[in-house]
N, C-alpha and C positions, 0 to 999 in steps of 0.2 A: 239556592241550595247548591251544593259542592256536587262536580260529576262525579262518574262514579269512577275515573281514572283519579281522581282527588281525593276520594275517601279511601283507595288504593294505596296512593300516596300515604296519606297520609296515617294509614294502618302500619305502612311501612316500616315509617321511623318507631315506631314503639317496638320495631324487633331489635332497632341500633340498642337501645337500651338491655336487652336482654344480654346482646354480644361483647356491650361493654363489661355487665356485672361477671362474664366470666371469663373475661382477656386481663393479662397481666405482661406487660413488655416493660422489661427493665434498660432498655436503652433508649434515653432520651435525654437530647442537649439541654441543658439548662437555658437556652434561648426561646426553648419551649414551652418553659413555665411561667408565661403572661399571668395577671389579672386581670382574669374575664371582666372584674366588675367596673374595673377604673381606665382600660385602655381605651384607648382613641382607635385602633385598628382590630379589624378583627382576621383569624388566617383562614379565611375560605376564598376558594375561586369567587370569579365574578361572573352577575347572570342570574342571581337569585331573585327574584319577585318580594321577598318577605326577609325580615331578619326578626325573628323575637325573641326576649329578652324575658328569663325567671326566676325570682330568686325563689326558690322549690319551698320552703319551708314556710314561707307567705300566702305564695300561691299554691299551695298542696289542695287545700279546699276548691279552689278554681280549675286544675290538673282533675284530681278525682271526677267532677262532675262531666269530664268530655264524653262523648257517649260511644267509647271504642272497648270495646269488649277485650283487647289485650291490657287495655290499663289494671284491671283485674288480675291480670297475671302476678305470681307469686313473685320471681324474680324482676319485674319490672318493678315492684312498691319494695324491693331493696335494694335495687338499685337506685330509684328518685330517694331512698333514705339515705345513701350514700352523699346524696350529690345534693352540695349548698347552691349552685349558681350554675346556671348552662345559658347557653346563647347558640338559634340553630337557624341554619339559612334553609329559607325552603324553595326550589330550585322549578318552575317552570316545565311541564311535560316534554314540550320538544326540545329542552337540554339536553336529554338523554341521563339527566343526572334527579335524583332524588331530594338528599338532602348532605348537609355537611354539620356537624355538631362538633362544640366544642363545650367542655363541663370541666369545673373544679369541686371538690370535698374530698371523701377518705374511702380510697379504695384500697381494702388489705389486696397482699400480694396471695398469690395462691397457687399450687402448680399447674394451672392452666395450660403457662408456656409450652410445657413437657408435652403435657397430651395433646395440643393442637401442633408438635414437631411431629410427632408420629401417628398424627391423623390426615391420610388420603385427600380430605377435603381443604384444609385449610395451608396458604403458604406464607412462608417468609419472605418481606421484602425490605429493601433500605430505602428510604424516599431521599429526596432532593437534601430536606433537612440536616439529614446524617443518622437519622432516628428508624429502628427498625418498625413496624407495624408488620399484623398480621391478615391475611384477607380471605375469601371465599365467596367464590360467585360474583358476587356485585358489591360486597359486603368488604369495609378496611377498618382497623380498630388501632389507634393505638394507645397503650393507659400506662400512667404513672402510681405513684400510693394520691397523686394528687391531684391528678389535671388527665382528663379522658379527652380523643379525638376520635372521630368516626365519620364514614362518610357511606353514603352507599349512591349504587350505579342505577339506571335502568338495565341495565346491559349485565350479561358475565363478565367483564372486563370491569375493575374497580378503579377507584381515582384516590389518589393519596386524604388521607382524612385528614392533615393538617396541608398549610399553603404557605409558602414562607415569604416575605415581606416583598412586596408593599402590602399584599393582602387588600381587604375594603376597608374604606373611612367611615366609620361611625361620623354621621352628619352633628354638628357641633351642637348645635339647638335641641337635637335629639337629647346628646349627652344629658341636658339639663334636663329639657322636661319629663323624661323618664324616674328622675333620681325620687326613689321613697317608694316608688310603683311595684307593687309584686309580680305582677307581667304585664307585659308592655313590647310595643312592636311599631319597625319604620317600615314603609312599603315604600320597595325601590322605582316601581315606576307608577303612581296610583293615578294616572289619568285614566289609564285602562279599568282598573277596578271604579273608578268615581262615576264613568260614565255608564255603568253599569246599576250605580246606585243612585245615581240624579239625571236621570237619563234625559239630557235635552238642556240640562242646565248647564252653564257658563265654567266650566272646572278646566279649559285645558291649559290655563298657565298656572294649574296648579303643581308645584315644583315637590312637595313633604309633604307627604301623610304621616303622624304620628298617631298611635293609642295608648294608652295606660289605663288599667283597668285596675281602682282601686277598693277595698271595702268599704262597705256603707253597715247600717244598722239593721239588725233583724237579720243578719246572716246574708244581707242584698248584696252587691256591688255599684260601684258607680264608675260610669264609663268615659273619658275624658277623651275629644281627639283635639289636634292641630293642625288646620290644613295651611301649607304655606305658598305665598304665592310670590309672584317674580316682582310685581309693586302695589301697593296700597290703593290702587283704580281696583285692579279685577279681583281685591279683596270684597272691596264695599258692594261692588256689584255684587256676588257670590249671598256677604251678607244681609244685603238689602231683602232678595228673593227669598232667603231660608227664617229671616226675621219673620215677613208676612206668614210662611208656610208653615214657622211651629204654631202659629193661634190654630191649625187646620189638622194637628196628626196625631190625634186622639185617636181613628182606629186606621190609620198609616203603617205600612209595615216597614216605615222610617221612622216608627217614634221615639225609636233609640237616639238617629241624630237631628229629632224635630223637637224635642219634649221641655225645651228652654231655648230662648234668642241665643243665638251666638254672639259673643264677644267679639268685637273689631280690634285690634293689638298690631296696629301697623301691617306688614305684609303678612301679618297671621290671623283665623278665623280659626277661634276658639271654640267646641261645642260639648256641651256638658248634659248627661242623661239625666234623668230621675233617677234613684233609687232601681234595680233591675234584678229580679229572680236569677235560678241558675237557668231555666227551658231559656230564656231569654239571652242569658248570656251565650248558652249553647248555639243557636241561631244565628246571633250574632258571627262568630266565628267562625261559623261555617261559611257567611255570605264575604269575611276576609279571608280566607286561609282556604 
């Protein structure tokens, strides 16, 4: 289960969404306006624990069932209606940083601008880019009619919500296995999280974690991950152990990654769920994220 600085966390970001649907910044480079779906780089600092990946309109069904009581909020299900594709780095407690999002669709302009120049609380700034954003507290937004950036801080002090190149490298293998997935997520460093979940087991030249979480029948999902490892020895080993252990994880609270033999695929260990409810999936994520 997620601490309770994690579910803080991760309350969080559902306010970035609100601050997005009502910012409007009309200055922004055109070097700004990436394709979240197709680029190799993404512009957030480095240091993030998590990067996941949604195309909202897929995954709405998946979104809806988290069990955060602001997803209910009126202005966050118009903003997610706004927004085709986002991709959001989730950033580690003692970074001092939250989270960094980055989202494209149709965001009308609106006079927002006006009223957050002549509101106390919120200020204007120019970042690195050349691109103005607006910020508050911990809180940075910057939006186009097309392409949203946001970031938020632990701290009163905020940090630019876009990051300009080199940015992080989308790991290449990711690129692919994700592609058709309605969310979907890399874990930047998963020995940490793996030894948490195999606890005693052989994972630490595990180099990729991958998930894709796609639908199944009867409204299920099915959970796809890819663990990657530095050579094809401490694959087999990894798969040897987890082959014998799925015959045993019928009432396992790994039977999500026990409930089929994994695949051997050279330096990669493939593992594929059964069919999985939403309680299920919710759990799930909460033991990543």
């Amino acid at each position: 289960m997620a601490s309770k600085d994690n579910k803080s966390v991760k309350k969080s970001w559902l306010v970035i969404l609100v601050l997005i649907s009502l910012v409007s910044c009309n200055t922004m480079p055109k070097t700004l306006g990436m394709n979240l779906e197709t680029t190799d780089t993404l512009p957030f600092e480095s240091g993030a624990f998590a990067y996941v990946f949604a195309d909202v309109k897929k995954a709405r069904p998946i979104i809806d069932i988290l069990p955060f009581d602001e997803l209910k909020n009126k202005q966050v299900k118009q903003m997610l209606d706004k927004t085709r594709f986002f991709v959001a780095a989730l950033f580690p407690v003692m970074s001092g940083k939250y989270y960094q999002l980055a989202a494209q669709g149709s965001y009308p302009r609106s006079n927002a601008e006006l009223a957050m120049s002549i509101s106390k609380g919120w200020q204007k700034k120019r970042s690195k880019s050349g691109a103005d954003y607006w910020c508050s507290n911990g809180f940075a937004v910057m939006l186009t009619s097309s392409r949203a950036y946001a970031s938020m801080s632990q701290s009163n002090v905020p940090f630019e919500p876009f990051t300009p190149q080199p940015g992080i490298q989308i790991p290449e293998q990711f690129s692919e296995f994700r592609k058709g997935a309605p969310l979907s997520c890399w874990i930047a460093n998963p020995v940490i999280l793996l030894n948490k979940i195999f606890v005693g087991l052989p994972v630490q030249s595990v180099k990729g974690f991958y998930l894709k979480i796609l639908p199944a029948p009867e409204k299920k999902y099915e959970v796809n991950i890819r663990l990657q490892f530095e050579n094809p020895s401490h694959a087999r080993a990894l798969f040897s152990i987890l082959s014998l252990a799925s015959a045993y994880s019928a009432d396992s609270s790994l039977s999500v990654f026990l409930a089929n033999p994994p695949v051997l695929n050279g330096n990669n260990l493939d593992i594929k769920s059964n069919p999985i409810n939403d309680s299920e999936i919710k759990a799930l994520l909460e033991i990543l994220l």
